[in-house]
Structures are given as structure tokens and as C-alpha cells.
N, C-alpha and C positions, 0 to 999 in steps of 0.2 A: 578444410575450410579455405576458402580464398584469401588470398591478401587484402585486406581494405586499404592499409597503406598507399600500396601502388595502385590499386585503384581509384581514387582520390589525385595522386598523380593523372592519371590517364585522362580525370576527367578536369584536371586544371589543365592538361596539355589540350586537349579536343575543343577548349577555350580557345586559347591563344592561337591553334595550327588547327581550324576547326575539319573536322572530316571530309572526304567524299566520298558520297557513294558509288562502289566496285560497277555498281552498273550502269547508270546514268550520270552519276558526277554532280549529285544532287547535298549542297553542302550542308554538312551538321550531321549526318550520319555515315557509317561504312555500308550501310545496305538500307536504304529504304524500303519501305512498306510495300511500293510499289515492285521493285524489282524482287524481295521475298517472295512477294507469292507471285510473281514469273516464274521462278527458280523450283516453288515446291506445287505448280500446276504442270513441272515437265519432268518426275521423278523417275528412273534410273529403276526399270521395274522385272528388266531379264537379270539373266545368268550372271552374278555378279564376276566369276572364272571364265565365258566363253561369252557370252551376249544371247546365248539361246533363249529361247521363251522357256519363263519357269514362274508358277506363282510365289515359290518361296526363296527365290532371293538366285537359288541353286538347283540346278539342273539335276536331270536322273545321270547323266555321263560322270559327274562328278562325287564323291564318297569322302566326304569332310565328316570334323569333329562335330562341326556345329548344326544346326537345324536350318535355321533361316538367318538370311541376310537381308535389311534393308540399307540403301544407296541413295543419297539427297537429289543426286545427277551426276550429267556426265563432267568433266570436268572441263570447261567451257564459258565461255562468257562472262558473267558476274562472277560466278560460282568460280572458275578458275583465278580469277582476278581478286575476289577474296580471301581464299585459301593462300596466293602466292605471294600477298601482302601479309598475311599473318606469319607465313613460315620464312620468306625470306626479305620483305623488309620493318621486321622488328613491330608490325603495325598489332602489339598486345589486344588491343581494345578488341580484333577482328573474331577473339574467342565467342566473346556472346553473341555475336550476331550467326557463327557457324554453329553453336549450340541449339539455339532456336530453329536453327534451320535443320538439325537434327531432332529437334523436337515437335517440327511439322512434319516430318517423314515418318516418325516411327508409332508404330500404333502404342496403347494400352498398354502399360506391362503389371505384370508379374508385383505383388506386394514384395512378394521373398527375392526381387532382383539385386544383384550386385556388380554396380558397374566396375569392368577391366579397364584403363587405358593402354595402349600395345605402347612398351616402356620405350621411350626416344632414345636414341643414342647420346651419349653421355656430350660427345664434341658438338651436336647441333644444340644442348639445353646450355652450353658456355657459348657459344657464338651471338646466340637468340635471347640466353637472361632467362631463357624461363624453356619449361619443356609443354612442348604446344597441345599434344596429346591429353595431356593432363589437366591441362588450363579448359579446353573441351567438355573433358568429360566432369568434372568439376562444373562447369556451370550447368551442364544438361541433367547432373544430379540433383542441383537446387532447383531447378524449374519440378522435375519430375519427385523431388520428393525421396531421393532415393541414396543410399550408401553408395562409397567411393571406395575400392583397395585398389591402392597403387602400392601395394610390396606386395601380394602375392605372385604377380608376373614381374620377374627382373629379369634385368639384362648384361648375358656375358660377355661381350663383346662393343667394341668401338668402331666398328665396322658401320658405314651408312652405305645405302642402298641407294642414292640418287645418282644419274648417273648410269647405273651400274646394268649391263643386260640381262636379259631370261637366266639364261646361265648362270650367271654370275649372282645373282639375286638367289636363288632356289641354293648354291651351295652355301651363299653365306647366313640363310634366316635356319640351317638345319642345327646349328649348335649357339643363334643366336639369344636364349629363352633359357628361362628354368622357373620352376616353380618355386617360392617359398612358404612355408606356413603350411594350414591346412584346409584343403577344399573340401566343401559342403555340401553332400550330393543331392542335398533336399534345398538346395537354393537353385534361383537359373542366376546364370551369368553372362552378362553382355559382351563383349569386347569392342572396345570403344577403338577404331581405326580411320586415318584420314583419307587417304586414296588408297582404292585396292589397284594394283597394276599386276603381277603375276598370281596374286592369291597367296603365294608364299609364305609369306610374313604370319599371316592370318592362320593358316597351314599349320606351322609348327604353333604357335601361340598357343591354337583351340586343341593340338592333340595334345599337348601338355599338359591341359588343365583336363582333357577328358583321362587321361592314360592316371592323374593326379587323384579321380575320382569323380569330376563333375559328369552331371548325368545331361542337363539341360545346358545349351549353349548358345548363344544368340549373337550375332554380328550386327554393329551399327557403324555405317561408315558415310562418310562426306560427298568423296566425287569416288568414279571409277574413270583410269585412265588405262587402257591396257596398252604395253610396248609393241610398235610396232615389228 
């Protein structure tokens, strides 16, 4: 369930310190209507691991847990400038408008879906007040009508990935997951992730919950930014 509290906050703050939008700088909102559907008429529709042409998110080169992947875009523009106001300057509100914008990318689903959020690192939900991931999938559950577990995917480690290279990334997401509770092989389940950059993350998450027993697995993600 979301906080009303704070949200009630958010919206006596967006009074006083009224918003602008990431894209045009259009005040009273974080994303206008206008620059929304800029963002979701230039959706992010290759290989979401290499950039190849693939209709399903994932290339034939690549052999994940999961089926398909959809990608809001690349991470750029509005879209970048929203994302890095929500993750790194504290901007909460910026959840619903990146929800929506995952909720204009991604088709239909599934009655039996269960959204994942890929579990943030413990040191960024103390720095930020809140774990951004979660805040996300959370609101793209109440648009779409759909359940939320956030314990079934937890997280071992305090390690973050920003920063961090190819390398360095792919060693630390292999013990960074575990599964708790019990998976439902007769449900699909989403995984809810913000930027894909090595696929890594996404990686161990989705074999976790396949290897746990899920059959169906679906990836929904924000921007793709892969490292140079």
C-alpha cells in the first residue's frame, strides 16, 4: 500500500516548490503530457543485453530466465533527467510519473501477474528515505490493478552498482539475490527494474526465481543505458 502520509506531504510540497518538468521545464508537473508521450512515441524496442533487433525485448544470442523484456527508452533526455531526479535528488513525487511511463510501454498483462521490484540496496533506501524500485512498482500495480511482493526477492548484500564497471558489476549481482518464501509456477511474474546496463542484475534475479520454480518471467524496465 503506498504511504498517503507522505504523499499528502509531496503534494503540500509541489505547492509551495511547485514542480518542473524534466523535459521542457513546464511548471506544476515533473513530466508533462506533452513530453510523455515524446518519451513513449520513441520506445527502446531492440535487445534489451546487446541493442540487436529482437521483437521480444531479447535476442536469439542471449538465453535468460526470462521471456520478454519491455524498455520505456533509452536513457536520455526527459527520461534520463527524470529517472536521475528521482534516484539522486530525493525528487519522491518522480515515482508516478516513471510508473505511468511504464504503464504506457508495457502491454496487457497476465490476470495471474505478480509484480517483483529488483530489491535496492539497503545504503541507497537510507540516503533517498525511501527505496525507489519499490515506490515504482507500487504505483504501476495500482494503475494496472495488480499485486506487489516485495519479500520474495531479497537482498544479500550492500554492495551498489553505480559506478561500478562490466566487470565489476557481473561479480557483484552473482551472490547479490535470494529468494524467499514460495514461488508459483502457475503465476507470470514481472520484474520490475530501473536502468538495464550489463543485464546482470536482471540475470541473477530472473534465474533465481526460475531455478526457485517460476515458469513465466517478464522484465519491465524504465531506460536502457549500457556501459561504455
Amino acid at each position: 500500500m503506498l504511504n498517503v502520509k507522505n504523499t499528502m506531504i509531496d503534494n503540500m510540497l509541489s505547492v509551495v516548490a511547485p514542480h518542473l518538468c524534466s523535459g521542457c521545464g513546464k511548471t506544476g508537473t515533473l513530466l508533462c503530457g506533452r513530453c510523455k508521450s515524446h518519451i513513449l512515441d520513441q520506445p527502446f524496442l531492440d535487445c534489451a543485453l546487446c541493442g540487436e533487433p529482437s521483437n521480444a525485448g531479447i535476442c536469439a544470442n542471449h538465453h535468460t530466465a526470462y521471456d520478454k523484456t519491455w524498455i520505456v527508452g533509452e536513457r536520455q533526455g526527459a527520461l534520463q533527467q527524470l529517472i536521475g531526479g528521482f534516484k539522486f535528488k530525493n525528487m519522491k513525487a518522480a515515482a508516478r510519473s516513471l510508473a505511468e511511463l511504464l504503464d504506457g510501454r508495457l502491454p496487457p498483462l497476465p490476470k495471474n501477474t505478480v509484480i517483483i521490484p529488483v530489491p535496492t540496496a539497503p545504503s541507497h533506501v537510507r540516503e533517498r528515505g525511501y527505496d525507489h524500485t519499490l515506490l515504482i512498482a507500487r504505483y504501476f500495480a495500482v494503475i494496472r490493478r495488480l499485486p506487489v511482493d516485495s519479500r520474495l526477492l531479497a537482498r544479500n548484500n550492500t554492495k551498489t552498482q553505480h559506478g561500478a564497471n562490466r566487470e565489476d558489476r557481473i561479480k557483484q549481482s552473482v551472490t547479490a539475490f535470494r529468494v524467499i518464501g514460495t514461488v508459483d509456477p502457475l503465476l507470470t511474474y514481472l520484474v520490475i527494474d530501473d536502468v538495464v546496463t550489463t543485464g546482470s542484475t536482471l540475470d541473477t534475479a530472473t534465474k533465481l526465481l526460475k531455478q526457485a520454480g517460476a515458469k513465466t518471467i517478464w522484465v519491465g524496465a524504465l531506460a536502457r543505458q549500457p556501459l561504455d
